[in-house]
Backbone as a chain_set.jsonl record, in Angstrom:
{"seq": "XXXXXXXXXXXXXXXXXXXXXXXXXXXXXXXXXXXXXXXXXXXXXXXXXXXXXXXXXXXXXXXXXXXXXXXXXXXXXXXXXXXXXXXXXXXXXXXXXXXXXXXXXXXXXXXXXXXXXXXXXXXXXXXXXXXXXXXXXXXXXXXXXXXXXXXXXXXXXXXXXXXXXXXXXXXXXXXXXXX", "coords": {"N": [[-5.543, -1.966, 12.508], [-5.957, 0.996, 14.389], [-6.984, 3.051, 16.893], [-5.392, 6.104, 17.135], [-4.6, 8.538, 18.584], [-5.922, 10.744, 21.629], [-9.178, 10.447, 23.372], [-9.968, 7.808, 22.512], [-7.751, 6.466, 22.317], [-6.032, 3.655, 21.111], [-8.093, 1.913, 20.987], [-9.276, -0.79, 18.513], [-9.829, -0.552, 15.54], [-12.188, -2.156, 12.959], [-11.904, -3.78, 9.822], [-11.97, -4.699, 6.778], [-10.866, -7.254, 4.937], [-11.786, -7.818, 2.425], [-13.12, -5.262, 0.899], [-12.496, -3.039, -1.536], [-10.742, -1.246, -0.232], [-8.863, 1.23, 0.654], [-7.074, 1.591, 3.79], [-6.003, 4.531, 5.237], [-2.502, 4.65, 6.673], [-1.501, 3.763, 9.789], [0.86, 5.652, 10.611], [0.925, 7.164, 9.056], [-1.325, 8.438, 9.537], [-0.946, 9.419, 12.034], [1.179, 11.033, 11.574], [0.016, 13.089, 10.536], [-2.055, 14.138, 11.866], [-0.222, 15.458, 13.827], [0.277, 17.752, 12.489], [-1.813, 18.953, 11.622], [-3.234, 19.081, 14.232], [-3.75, 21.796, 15.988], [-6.32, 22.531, 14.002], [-7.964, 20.658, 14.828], [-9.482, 20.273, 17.389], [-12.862, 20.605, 18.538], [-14.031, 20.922, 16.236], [-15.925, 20.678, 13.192], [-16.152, 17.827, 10.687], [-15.582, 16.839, 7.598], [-15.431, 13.471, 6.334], [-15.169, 12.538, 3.165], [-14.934, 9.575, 1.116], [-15.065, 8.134, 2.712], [-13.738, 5.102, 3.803], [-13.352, 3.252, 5.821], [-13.51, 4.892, 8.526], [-11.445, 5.665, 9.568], [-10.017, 8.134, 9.456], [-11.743, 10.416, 10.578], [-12.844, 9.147, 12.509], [-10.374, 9.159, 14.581], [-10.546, 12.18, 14.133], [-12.683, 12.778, 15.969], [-11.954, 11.413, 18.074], [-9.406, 12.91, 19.28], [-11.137, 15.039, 19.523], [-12.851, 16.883, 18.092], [-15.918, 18.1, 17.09], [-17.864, 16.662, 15.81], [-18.355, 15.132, 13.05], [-19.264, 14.102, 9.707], [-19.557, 11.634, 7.405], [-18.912, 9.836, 4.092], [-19.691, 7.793, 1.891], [-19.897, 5.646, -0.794], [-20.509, 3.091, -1.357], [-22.066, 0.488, 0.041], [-21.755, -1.976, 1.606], [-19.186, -0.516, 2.468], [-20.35, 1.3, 3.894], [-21.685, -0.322, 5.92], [-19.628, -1.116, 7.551], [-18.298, 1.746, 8.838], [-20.158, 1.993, 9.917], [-20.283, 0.068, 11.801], [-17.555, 0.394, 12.913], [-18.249, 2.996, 14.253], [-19.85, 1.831, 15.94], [-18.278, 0.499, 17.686], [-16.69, 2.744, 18.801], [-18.985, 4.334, 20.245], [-19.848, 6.369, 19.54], [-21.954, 7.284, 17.696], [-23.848, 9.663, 18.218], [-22.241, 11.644, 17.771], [-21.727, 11.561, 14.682], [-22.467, 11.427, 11.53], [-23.684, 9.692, 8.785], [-23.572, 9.211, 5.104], [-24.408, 7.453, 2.329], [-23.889, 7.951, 0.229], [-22.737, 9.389, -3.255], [-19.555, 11.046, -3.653], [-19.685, 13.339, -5.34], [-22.512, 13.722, -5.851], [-23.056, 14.658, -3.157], [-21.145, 16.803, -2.733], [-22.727, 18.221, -4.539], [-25.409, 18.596, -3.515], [-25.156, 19.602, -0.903], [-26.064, 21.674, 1.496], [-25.856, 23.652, 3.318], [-23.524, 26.743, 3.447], [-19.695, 27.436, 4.323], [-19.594, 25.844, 5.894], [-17.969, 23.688, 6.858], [-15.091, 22.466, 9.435], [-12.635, 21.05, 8.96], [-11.976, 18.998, 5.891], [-11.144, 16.001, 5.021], [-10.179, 13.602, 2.35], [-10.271, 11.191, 0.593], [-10.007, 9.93, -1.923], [-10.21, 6.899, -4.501], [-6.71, 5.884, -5.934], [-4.89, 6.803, -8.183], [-7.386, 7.527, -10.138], [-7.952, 10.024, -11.44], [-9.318, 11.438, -10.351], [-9.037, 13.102, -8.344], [-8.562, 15.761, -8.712], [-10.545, 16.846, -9.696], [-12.399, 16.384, -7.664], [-11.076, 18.081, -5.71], [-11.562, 20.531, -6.689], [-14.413, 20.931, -7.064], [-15.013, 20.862, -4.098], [-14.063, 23.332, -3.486], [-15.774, 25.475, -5.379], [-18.201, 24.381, -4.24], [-18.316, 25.808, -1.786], [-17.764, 24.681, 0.73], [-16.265, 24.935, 2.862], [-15.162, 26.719, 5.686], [-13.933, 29.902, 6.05], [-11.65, 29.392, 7.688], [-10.73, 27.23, 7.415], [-9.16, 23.913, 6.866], [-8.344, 21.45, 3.755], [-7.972, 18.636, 3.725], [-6.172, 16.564, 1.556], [-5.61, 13.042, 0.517], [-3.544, 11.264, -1.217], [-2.31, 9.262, -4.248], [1.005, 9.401, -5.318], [1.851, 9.472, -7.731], [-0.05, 11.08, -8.884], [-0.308, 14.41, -9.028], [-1.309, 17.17, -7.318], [-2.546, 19.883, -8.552], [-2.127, 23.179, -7.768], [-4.371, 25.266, -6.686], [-5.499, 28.563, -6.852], [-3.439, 29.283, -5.557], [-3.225, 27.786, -2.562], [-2.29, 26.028, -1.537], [-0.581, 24.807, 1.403], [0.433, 22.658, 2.43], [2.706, 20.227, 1.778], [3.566, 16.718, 1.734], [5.121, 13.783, 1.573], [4.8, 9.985, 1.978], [6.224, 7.337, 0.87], [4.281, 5.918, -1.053], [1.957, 7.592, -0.622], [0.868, 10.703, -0.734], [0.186, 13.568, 1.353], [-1.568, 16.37, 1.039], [-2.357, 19.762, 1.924], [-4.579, 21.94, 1.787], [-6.04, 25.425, 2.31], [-8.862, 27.269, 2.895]], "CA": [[-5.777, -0.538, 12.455], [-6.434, 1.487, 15.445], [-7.191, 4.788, 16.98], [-3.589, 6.551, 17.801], [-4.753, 8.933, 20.447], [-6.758, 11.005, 21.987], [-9.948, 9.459, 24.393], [-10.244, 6.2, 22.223], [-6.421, 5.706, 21.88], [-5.452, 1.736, 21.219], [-9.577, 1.427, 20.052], [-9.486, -1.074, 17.424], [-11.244, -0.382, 14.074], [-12.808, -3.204, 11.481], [-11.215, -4.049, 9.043], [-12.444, -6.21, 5.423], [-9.967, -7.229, 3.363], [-12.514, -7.983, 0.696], [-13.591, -4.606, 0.563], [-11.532, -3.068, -2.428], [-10.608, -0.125, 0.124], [-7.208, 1.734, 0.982], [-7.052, 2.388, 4.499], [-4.613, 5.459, 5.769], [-1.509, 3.542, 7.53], [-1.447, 4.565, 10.782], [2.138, 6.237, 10.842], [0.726, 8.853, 8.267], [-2.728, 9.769, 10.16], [-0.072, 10.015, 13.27], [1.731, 12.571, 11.404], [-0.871, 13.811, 9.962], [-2.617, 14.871, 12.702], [0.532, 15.783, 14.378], [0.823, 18.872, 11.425], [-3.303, 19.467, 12.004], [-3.647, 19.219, 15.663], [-4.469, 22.78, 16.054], [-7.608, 23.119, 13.72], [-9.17, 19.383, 14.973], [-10.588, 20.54, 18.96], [-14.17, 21.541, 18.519], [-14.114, 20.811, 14.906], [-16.573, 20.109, 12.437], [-15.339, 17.592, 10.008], [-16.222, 15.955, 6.773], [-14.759, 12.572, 5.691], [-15.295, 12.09, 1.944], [-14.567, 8.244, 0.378], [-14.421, 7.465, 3.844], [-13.52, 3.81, 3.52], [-13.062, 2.865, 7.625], [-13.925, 5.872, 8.801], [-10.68, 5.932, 10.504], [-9.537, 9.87, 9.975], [-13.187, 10.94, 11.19], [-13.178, 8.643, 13.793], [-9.311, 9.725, 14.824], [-10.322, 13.486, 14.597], [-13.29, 12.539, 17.522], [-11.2, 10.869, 19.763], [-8.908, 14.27, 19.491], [-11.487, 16.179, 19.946], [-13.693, 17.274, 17.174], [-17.174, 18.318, 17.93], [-19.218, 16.021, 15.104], [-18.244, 14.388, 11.732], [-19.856, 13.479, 8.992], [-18.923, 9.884, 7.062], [-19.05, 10.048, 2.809], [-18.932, 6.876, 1.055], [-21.28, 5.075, -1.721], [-20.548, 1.407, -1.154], [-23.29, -0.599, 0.731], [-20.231, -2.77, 2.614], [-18.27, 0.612, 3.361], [-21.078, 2.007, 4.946], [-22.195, -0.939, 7.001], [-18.222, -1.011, 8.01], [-17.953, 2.798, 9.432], [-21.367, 1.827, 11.196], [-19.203, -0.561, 13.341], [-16.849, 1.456, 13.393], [-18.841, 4.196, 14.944], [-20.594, 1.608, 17.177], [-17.309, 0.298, 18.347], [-16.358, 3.691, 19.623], [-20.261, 4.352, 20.97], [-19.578, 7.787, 19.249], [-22.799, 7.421, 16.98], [-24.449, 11.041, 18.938], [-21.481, 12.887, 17.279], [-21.496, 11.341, 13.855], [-23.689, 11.362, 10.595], [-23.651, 8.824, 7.418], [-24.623, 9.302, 4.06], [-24.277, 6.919, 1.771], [-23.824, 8.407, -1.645], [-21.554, 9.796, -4.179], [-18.861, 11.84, -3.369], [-20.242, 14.43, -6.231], [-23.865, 13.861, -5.302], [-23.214, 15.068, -1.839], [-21.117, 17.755, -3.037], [-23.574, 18.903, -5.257], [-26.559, 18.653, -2.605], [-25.041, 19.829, 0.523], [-26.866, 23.251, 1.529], [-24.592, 24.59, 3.634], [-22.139, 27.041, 2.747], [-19.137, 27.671, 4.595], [-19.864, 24.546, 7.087], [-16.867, 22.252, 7.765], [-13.636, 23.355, 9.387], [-12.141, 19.979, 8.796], [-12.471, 18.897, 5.094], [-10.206, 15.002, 5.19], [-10.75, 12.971, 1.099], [-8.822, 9.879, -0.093], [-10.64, 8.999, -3.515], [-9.677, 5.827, -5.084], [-5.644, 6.242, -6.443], [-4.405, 6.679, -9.765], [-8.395, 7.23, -11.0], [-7.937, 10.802, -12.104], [-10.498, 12.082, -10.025], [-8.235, 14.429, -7.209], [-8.341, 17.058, -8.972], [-11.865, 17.365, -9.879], [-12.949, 16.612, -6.451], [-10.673, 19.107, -4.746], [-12.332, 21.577, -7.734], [-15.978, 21.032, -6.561], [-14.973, 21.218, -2.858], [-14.122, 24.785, -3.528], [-16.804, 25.653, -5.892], [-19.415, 24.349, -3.248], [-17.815, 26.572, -0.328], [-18.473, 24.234, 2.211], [-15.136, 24.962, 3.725], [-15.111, 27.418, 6.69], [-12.785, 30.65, 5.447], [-10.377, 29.071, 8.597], [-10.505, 25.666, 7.697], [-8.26, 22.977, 5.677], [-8.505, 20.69, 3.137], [-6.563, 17.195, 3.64], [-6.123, 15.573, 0.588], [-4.93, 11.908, 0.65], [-3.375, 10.969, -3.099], [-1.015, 8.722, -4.858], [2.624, 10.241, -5.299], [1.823, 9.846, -9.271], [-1.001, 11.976, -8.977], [0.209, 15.54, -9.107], [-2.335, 18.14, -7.716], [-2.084, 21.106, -9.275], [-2.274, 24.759, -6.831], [-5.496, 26.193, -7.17], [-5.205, 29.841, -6.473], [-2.122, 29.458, -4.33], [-3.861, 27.255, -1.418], [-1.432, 24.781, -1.05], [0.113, 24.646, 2.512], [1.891, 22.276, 3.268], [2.924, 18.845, 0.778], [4.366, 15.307, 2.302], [5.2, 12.543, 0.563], [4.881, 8.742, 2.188], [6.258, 6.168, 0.137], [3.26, 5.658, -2.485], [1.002, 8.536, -0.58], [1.365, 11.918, -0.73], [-0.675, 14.466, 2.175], [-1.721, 17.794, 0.473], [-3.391, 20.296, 2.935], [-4.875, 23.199, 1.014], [-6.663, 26.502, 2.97], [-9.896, 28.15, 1.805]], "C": [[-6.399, -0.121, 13.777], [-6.565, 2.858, 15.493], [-5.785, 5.291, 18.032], [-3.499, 7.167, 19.192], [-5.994, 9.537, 20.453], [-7.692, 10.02, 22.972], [-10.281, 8.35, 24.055], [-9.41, 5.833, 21.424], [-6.387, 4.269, 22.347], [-6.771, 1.114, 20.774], [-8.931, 0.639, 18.747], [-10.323, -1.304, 16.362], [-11.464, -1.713, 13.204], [-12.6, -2.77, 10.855], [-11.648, -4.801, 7.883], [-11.936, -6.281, 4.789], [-10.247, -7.514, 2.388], [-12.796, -7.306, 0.518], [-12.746, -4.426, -0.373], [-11.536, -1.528, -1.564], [-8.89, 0.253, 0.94], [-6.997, 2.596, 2.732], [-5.689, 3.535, 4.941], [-3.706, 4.89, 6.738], [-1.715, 4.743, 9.081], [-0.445, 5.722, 11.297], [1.148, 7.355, 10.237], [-0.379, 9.239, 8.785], [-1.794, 10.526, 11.305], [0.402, 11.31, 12.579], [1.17, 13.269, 10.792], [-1.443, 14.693, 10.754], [-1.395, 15.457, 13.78], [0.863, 17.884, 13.716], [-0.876, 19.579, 12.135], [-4.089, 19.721, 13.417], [-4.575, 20.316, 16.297], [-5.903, 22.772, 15.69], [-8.726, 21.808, 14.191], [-10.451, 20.07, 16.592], [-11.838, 21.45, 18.556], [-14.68, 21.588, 17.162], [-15.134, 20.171, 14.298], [-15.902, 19.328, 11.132], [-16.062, 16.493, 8.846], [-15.254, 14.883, 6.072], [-15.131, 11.934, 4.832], [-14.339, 10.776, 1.398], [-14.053, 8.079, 1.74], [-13.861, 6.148, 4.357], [-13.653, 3.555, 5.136], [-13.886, 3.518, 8.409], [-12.696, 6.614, 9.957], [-10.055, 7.339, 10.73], [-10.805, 10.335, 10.518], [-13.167, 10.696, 12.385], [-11.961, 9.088, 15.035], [-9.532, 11.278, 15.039], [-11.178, 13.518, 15.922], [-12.897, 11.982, 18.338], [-10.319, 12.209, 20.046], [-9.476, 15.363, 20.021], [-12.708, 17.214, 19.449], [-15.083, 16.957, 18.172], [-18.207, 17.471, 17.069], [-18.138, 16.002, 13.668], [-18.96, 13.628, 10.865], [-19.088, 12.492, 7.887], [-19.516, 10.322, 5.134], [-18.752, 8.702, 2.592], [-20.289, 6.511, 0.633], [-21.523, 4.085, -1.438], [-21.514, 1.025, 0.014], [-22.258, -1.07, 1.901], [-19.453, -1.215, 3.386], [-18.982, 1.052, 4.361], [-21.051, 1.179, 6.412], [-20.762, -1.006, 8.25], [-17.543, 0.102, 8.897], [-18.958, 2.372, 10.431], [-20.586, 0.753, 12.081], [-18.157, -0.2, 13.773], [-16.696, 1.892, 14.623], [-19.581, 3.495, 15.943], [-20.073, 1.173, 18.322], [-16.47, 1.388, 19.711], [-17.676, 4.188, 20.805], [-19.88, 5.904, 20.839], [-21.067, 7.951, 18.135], [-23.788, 8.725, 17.3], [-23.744, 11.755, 17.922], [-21.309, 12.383, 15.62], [-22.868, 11.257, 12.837], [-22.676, 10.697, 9.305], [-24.498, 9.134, 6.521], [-23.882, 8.692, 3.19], [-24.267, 7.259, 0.385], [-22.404, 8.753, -1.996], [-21.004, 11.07, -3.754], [-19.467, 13.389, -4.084], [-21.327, 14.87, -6.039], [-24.171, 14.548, -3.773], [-22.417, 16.341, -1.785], [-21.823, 18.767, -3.567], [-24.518, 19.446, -4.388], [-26.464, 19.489, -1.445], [-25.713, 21.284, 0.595], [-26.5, 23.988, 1.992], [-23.41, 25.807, 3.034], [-20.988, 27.367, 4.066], [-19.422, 26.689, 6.125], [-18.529, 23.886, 7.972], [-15.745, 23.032, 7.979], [-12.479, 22.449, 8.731], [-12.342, 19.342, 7.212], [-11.17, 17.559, 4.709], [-10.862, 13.918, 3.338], [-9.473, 12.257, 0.843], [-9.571, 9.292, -1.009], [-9.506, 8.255, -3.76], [-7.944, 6.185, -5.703], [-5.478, 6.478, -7.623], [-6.197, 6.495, -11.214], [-8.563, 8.502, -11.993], [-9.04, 11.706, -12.014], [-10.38, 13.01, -8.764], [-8.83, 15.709, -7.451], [-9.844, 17.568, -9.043], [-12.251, 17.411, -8.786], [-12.631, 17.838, -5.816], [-11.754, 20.567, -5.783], [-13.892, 21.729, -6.961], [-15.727, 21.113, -5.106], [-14.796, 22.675, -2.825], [-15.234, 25.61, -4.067], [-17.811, 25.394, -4.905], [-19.642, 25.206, -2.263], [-18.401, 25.907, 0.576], [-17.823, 24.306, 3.274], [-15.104, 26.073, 4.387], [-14.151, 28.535, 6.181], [-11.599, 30.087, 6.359], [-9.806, 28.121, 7.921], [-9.564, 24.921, 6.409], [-9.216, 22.08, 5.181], [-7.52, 19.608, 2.922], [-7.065, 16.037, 2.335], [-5.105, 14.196, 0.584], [-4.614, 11.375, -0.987], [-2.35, 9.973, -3.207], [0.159, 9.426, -5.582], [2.494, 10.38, -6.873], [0.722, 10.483, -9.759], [-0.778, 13.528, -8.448], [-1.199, 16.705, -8.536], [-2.137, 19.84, -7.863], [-2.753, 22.545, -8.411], [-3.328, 25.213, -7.713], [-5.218, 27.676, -6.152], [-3.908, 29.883, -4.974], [-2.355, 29.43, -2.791], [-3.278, 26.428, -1.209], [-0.686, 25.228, -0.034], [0.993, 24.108, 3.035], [1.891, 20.554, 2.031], [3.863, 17.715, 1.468], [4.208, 14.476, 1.707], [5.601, 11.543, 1.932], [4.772, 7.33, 1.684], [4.991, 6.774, -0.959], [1.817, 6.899, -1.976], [1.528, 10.011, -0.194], [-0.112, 12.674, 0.297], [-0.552, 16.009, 1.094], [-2.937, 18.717, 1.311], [-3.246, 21.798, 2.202], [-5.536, 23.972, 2.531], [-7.851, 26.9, 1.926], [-9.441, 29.673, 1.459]], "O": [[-7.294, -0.812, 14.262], [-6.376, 3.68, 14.597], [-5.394, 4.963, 19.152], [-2.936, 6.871, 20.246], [-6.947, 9.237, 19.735], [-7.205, 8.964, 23.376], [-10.855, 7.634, 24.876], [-9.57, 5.236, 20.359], [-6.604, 3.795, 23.463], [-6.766, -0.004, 20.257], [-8.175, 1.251, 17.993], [-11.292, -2.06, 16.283], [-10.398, -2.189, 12.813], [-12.785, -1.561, 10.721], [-11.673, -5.982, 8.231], [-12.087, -5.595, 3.778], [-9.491, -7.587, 1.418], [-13.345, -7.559, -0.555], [-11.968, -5.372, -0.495], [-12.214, -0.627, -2.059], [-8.116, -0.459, 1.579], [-6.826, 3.804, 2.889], [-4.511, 3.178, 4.896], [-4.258, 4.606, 7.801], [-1.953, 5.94, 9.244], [-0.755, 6.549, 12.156], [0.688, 8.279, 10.907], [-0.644, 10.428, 8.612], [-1.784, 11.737, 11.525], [0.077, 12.438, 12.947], [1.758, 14.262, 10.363], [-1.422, 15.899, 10.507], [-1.923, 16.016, 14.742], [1.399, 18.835, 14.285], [-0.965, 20.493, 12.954], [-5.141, 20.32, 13.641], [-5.644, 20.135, 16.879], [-6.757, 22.932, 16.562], [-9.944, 21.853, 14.015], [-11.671, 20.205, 16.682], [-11.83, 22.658, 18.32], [-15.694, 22.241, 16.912], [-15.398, 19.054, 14.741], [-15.133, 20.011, 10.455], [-16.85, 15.588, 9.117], [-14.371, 15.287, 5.316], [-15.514, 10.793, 5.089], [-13.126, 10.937, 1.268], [-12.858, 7.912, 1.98], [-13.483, 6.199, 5.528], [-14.731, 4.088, 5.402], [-14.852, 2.993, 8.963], [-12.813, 7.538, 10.762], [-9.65, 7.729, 11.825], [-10.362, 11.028, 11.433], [-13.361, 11.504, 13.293], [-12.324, 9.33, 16.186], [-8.891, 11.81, 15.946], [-10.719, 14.093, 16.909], [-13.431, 11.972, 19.448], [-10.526, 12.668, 21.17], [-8.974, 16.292, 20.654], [-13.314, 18.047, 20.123], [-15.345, 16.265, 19.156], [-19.372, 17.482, 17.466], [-17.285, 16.859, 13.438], [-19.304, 12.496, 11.207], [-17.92, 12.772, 7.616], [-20.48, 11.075, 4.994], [-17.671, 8.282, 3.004], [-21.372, 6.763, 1.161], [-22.698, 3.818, -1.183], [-21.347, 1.698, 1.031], [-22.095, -0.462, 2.96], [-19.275, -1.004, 4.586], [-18.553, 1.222, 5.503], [-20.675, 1.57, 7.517], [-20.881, -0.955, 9.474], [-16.555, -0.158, 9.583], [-18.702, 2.369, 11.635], [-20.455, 1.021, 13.275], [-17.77, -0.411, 14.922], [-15.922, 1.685, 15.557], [-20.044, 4.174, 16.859], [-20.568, 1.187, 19.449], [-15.977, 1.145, 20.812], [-17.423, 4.377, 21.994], [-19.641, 6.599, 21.826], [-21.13, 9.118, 17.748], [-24.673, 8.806, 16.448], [-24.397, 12.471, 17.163], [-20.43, 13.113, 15.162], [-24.019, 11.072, 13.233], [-21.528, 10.976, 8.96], [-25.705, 9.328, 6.67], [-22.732, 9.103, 3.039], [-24.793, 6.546, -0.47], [-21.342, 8.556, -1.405], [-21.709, 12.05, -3.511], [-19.646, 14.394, -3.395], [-21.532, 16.082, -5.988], [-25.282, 14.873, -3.355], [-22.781, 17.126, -0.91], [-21.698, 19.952, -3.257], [-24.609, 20.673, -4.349], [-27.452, 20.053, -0.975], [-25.805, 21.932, -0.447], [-26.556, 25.128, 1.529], [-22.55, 25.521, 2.201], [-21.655, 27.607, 5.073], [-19.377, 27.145, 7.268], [-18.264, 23.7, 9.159], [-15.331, 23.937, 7.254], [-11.551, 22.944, 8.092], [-13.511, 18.974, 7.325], [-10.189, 18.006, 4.115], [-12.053, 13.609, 3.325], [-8.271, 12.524, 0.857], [-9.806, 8.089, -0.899], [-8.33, 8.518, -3.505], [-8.095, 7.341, -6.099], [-6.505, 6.131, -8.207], [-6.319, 5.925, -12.298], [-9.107, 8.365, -13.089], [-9.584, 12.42, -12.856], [-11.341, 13.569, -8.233], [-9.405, 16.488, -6.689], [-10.223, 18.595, -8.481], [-12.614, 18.549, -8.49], [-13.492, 18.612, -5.4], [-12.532, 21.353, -5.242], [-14.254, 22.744, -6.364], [-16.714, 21.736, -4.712], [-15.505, 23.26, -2.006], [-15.702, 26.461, -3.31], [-18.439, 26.423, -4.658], [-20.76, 25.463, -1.816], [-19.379, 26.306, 1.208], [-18.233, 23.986, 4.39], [-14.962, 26.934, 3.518], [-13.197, 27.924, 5.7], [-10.482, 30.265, 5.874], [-8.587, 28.045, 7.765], [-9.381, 25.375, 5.28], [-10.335, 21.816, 5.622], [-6.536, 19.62, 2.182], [-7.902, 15.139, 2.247], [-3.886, 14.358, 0.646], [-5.521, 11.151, -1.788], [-1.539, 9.834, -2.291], [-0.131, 10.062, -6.595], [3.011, 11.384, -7.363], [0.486, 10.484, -10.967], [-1.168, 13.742, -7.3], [-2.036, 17.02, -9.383], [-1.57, 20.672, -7.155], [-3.947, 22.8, -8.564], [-3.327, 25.465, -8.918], [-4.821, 27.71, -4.987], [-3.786, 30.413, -3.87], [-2.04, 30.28, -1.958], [-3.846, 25.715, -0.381], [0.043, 26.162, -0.368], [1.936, 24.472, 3.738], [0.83, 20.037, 1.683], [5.022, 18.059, 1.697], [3.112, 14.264, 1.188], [6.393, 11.926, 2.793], [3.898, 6.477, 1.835], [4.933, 7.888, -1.48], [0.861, 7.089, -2.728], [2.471, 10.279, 0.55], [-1.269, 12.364, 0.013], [0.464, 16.476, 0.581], [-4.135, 18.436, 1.325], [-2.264, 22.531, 2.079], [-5.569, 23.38, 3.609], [-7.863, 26.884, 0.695], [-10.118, 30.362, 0.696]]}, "num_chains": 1, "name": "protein.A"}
C-alpha cells in the first residue's frame, strides 16, 4: 500500500495483516480522488474507522490543510501513528482513539469538516446509522462531501436526496453524499 500522489507519492504505508482491517485498494482511492480532487486543496478532513490511515494520509499529500484519524482499536491507532510518522506529517494531523459514535456524539463543532471519508466494518449493518448521525451532528461544512466506503450488499438508502455520485468496485461500492 502506498501513497498515489501528490508530495508523498510512492510513500509506503504499514501494513498488519493481523489486524482484522480492510484497507481501500489503491486503484479505488486513485479514482476516488480522481472524482474529489476539487474539494481536497486546503481541506479539512475527517477519517472515521480509519484503519491505515491511508485516505487521510492520501488527502495530505494532495493537499489538505489538517486531518483528523477515528479509530477505537489500540493496534489501529498505534498503526496510523507510523503511518503519520512515516510521512513526518504529525503537525497537520490529530488522533483520537475512540468510537466512531462516541466521537460523533462529542465533537463540538458544528459545521467543521469539508472532507468527511468512513469505511465501517462490511456487511455489519452499521452504514446507515453512521451516515444518519454524521448528518444529525452537522459537522459537515454546507460545501463539503461525505465519502462513504461500503460493501456492494449494503444498500444505502438517499437521505433527503444527497446522493451524488454512486461507483461500484467489485465487492466495494463509493457513495459520495453533499450536506
Amino acid at each position: 500500500m502506498r501513497i498515489i500522489a501528490g508530495i508523498y507519492k510512492r510513500h509506503k504505508l504499514k501494513m498488519d495483516k493481523h489486524l482484522s482491517i480492510r484497507p481501500t485498494a489503491d486503484s479505488v482511492r486513485e479514482s476516488l480522488f480522481a472524482v474529489i480532487q476539487d474539494y481536497v486543496k486546503g481541506a479539512i478532513v475527517l477519517d472515521l474507522f480509519a484503519g491505515t490511515g491511508s485516505f487521510g494520509l492520501e488527502a495530505l499529500s494532495r493537499g489538505a490543510k489538517e486531518v483528523h484519524f477515528v479509530d477505537k482499536s489500540y493496534k489501529v491507532s498505534r498503526l496510523i501513528e507510523k503511518n503519520i510518522e512515516i510521512l513526518q506529517v504529525k503537525q497537520w494531523t490529530k488522533l483520537f482513539r475512540q468510537s466512531a459514535d462516541k466521537y460523533l456524539t462529542s465533537f463540538p463543532d458544528k459545521k467543521f469538516y469539508n472532507i468527511i471519508f468512513i469505511d465501517p466494518p462490511y456487511n455489519k449493518g452499521i452504514v446507515q446509522k453512521v451516515v444518519g448521525k454524521i448528518f444529525v451532528s452537522d459537522i459537515l461544512k454546507d460545501d463539503g462531501i461525505l465519502v462513504v466506503e461500503h460493501s456492494n450488499r449494503e444498500r444505502l438508502q438517499d437521505i433527503d436526496n444527497r446522493i451524488i455520485i454512486e461507483k461500484n468496485y467489485g465487492d466495494t461500492n463509493i457513495t459520495i453524499l453533499t450536506q
